[in-house]
C-alpha positions in Angstrom: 61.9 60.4 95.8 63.0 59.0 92.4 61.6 55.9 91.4 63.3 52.4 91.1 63.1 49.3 88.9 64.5 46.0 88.7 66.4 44.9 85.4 68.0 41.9 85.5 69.0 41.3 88.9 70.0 44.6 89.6 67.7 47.5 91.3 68.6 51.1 89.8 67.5 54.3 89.1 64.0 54.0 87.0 65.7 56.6 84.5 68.3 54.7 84.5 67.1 51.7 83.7 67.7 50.4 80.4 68.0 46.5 77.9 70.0 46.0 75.2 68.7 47.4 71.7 68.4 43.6 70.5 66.3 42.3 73.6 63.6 39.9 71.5 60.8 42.7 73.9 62.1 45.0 71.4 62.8 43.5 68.4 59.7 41.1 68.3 57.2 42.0 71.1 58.5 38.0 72.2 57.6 38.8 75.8 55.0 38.6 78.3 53.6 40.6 81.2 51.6 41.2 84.7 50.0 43.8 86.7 49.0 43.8 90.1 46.7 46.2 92.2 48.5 47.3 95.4 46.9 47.5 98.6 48.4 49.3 101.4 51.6 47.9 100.2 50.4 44.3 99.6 49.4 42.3 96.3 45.9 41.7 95.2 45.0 38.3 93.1 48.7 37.4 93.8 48.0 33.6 92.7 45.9 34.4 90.0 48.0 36.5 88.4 51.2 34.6 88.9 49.5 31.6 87.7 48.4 33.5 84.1 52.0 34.7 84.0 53.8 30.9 84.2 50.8 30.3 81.7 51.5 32.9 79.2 55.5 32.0 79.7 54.7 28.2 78.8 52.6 29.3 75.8 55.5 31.1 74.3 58.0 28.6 75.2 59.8 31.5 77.4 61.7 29.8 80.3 60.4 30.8 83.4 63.3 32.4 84.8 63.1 32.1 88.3 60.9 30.4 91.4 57.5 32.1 92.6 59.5 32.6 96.0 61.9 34.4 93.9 59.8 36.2 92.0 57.5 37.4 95.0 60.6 38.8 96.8 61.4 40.8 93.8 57.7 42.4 93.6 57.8 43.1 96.9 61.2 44.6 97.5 60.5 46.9 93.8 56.8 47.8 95.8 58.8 48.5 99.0 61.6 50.9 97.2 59.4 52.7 95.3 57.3 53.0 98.9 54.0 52.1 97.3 51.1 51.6 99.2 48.3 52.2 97.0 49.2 51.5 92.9 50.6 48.9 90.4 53.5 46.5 90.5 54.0 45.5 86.5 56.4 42.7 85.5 57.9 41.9 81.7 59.3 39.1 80.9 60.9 38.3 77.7 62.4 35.8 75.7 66.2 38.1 76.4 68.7 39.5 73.9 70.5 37.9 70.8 71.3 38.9 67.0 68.2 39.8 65.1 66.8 36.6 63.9 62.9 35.3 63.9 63.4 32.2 65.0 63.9 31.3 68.8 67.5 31.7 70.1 69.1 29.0 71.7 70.5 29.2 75.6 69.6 32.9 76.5 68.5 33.9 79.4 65.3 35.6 79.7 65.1 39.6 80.3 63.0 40.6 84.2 61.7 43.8 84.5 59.9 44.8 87.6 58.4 48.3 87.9 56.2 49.8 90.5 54.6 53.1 91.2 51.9 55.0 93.5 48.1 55.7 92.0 45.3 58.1 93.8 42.6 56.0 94.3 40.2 59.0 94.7 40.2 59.9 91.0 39.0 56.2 89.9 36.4 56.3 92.8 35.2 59.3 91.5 34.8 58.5 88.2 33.3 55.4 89.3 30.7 56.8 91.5 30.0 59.4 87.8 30.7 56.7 85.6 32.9 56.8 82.4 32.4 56.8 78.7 33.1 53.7 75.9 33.2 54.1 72.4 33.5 51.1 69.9 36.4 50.0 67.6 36.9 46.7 65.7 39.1 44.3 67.0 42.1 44.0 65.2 44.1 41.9 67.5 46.0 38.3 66.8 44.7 35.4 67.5 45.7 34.3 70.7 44.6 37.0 73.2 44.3 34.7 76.1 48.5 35.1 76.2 49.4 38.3 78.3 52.3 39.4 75.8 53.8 42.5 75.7 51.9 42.6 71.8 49.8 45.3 72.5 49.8 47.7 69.4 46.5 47.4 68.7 44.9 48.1 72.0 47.2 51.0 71.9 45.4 52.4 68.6 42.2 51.1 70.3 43.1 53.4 73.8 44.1 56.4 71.6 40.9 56.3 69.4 38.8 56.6 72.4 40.7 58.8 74.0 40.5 61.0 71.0 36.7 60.9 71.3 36.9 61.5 75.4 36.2 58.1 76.4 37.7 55.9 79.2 37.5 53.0 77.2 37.0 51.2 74.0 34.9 48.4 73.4 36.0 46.0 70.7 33.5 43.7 68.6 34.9 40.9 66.1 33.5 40.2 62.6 29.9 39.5 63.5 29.6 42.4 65.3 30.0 40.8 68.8 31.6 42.5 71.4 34.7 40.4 72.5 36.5 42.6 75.4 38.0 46.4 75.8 41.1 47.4 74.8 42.5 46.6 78.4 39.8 45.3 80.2 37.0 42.3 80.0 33.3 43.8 79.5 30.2 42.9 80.5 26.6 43.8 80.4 22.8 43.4 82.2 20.9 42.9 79.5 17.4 44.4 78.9 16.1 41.1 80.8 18.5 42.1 84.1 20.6 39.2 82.9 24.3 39.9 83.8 26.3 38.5 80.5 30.0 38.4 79.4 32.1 36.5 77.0 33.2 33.0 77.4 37.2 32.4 77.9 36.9 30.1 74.5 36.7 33.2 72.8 39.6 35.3 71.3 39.8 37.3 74.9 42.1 37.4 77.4 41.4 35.3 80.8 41.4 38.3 83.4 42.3 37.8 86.7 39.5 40.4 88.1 37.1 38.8 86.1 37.7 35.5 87.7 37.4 36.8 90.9 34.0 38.7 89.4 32.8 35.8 88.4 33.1 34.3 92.5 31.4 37.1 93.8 28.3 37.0 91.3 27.5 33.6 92.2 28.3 34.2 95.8 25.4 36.9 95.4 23.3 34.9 93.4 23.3 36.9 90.6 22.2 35.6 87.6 24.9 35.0 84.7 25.4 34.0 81.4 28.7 34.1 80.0 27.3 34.6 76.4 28.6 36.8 73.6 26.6 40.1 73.1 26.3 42.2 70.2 27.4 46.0 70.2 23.4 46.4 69.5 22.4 45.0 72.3 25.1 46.2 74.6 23.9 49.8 73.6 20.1 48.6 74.7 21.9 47.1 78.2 20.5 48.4 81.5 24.2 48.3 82.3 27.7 48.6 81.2 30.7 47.9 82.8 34.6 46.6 82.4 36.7 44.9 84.9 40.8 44.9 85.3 43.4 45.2 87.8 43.8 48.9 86.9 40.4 49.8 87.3 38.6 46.9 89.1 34.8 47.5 88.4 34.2 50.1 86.1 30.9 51.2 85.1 30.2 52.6 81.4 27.5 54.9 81.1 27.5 56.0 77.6 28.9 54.0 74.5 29.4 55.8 71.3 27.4 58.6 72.5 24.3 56.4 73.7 23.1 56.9 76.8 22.9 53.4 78.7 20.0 52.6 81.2 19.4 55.7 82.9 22.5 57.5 82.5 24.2 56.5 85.8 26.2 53.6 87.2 23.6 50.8 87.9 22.9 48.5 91.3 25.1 46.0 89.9 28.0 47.2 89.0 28.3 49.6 92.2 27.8 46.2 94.2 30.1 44.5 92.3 32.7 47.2 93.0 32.1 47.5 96.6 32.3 43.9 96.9 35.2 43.4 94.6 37.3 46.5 96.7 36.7 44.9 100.0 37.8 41.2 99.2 40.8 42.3 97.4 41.8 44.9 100.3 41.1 42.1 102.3 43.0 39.1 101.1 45.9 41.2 99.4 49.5 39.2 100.5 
């Protein structure tokens, strides 16, 4: 079956689907975006992630261009075309088409794309259950990472350089040499001390919705937590590695830039965290 998507209030044929060479997406990168896991055909995080989206739409002065009622019929009806029951729904909004010019256009309507299709759970399970390589890059990213825009050249050379090198993911670190997130994911460690650690939101990283709901489950389990910057040093010395993100939920790291962390394997804590995350979002999906 050939896949759909939704441009604009119309549903079409996804090879079809096409905006206009001067939408600001385009031109500019002025545009925002969303992702959401799909479980047995239902949303996980919906909230969260709708919340960050009118977020990210307010920080860019994009008008929101329809209701969350709307909106939610629209994922769902793309999700239910595309007869997903396991994958992604992604959505892009952006600021819409006008003549080439830097500044904001005035009364255009905002560009909706909506695009959804299946994923094989199996292969992330079982490169969870081996666990995946990192490798780290310098972040080269603007300034205001905790808006979801469509912006995303530098993770891209980020994604590619580990790919290049076999990993799963790269780690970024800022000036001082302290990691700050992965190219598409938020990262965190257990320290040597067993002390589960990730960056603060007032840093230059983006405010993931997985990591939120992380964050419930850790202190639902007691776990101890510090959300504490970390240096690419000591995340290489870590008893654990791992990155979290509607794509790939809990993913442990087992090597970074050829280091060997802890013993090699995905540790007790991550693998909870995963189980843990899985079930609650399986469970609450809408």
């Amino acid at each position: 079956m050939s896949r759909v998507a939704y441009v604009n209030g119309v549903y079409q044929p996804h090879g079809q689907a096409v905006v206009h060479i001067e939408d600001r997406g385009f031109q500019f990168a002025d545009g925002v975006y969303e992702v959401w896991s799909v479980f047995d055909g239902r949303l996980a995080d919906y909230q969260g992630h709708l919340a960050r989206l009118a977020r990210s739409l307010t920080e860019l002065r994009i008008d929101i261009p329809m209701s969350a009622e709307s909106l939610g019929i629209v994922l769902r009806e793309t999700i239910r075309r595309n007869r997903v029951r396991n994958g992604l729904v992604y959505i892009q909004i952006t600021r819409g088409t006008a003549p080439r010019d830097h500044a904001f256009p005035k009364d255009v309507a905002p560009s909706v794309i909506v695009t959804a299709k299946s994923l094989d759970l199996r292969k992330g399970e079982a490169l969870a259950a081996k666990g995946a390589a990192g490798v780290t890059q310098p972040d080269m990213r603007w300034g205001r990472c905790d808006i979801k825009t469509v912006g995303l050249l530098p993770n891209a050379l980020a994604k590619q350089a580990a790919r290049e090198r076999g990993a799963y993911e790269a780690i970024l670190y800022d000036d001082m040499g302290m990691v700050t997130e992965g190219s598409s994911t938020n990262a965190w460690i257990v320290d040597e001390n067993g002390k589960l650690r990730t960056r603060d939101t007032q840093a230059n990283i983006l405010r993931g919705i997985t990591r939120a709901a992380i964050l419930k489950l850790v202190e639902a389990e007691g776990i101890e937590l510090e959300e504490r910057a970390f240096s690419v040093e000591e995340a290489k010395r870590a008893r654990e590695i791992f990155v979290t993100a509607a794509s790939s939920f809990v993913m442990p790291i087992t090597s970074l830039d050829g280091t060997r962390i802890g013993e090699g394997k995905p540790g007790p804590i991550a693998t909870r965290l995963r189980e843990l995350y899985l079930e609650q979002a399986r469970r609450e999906a809408i």
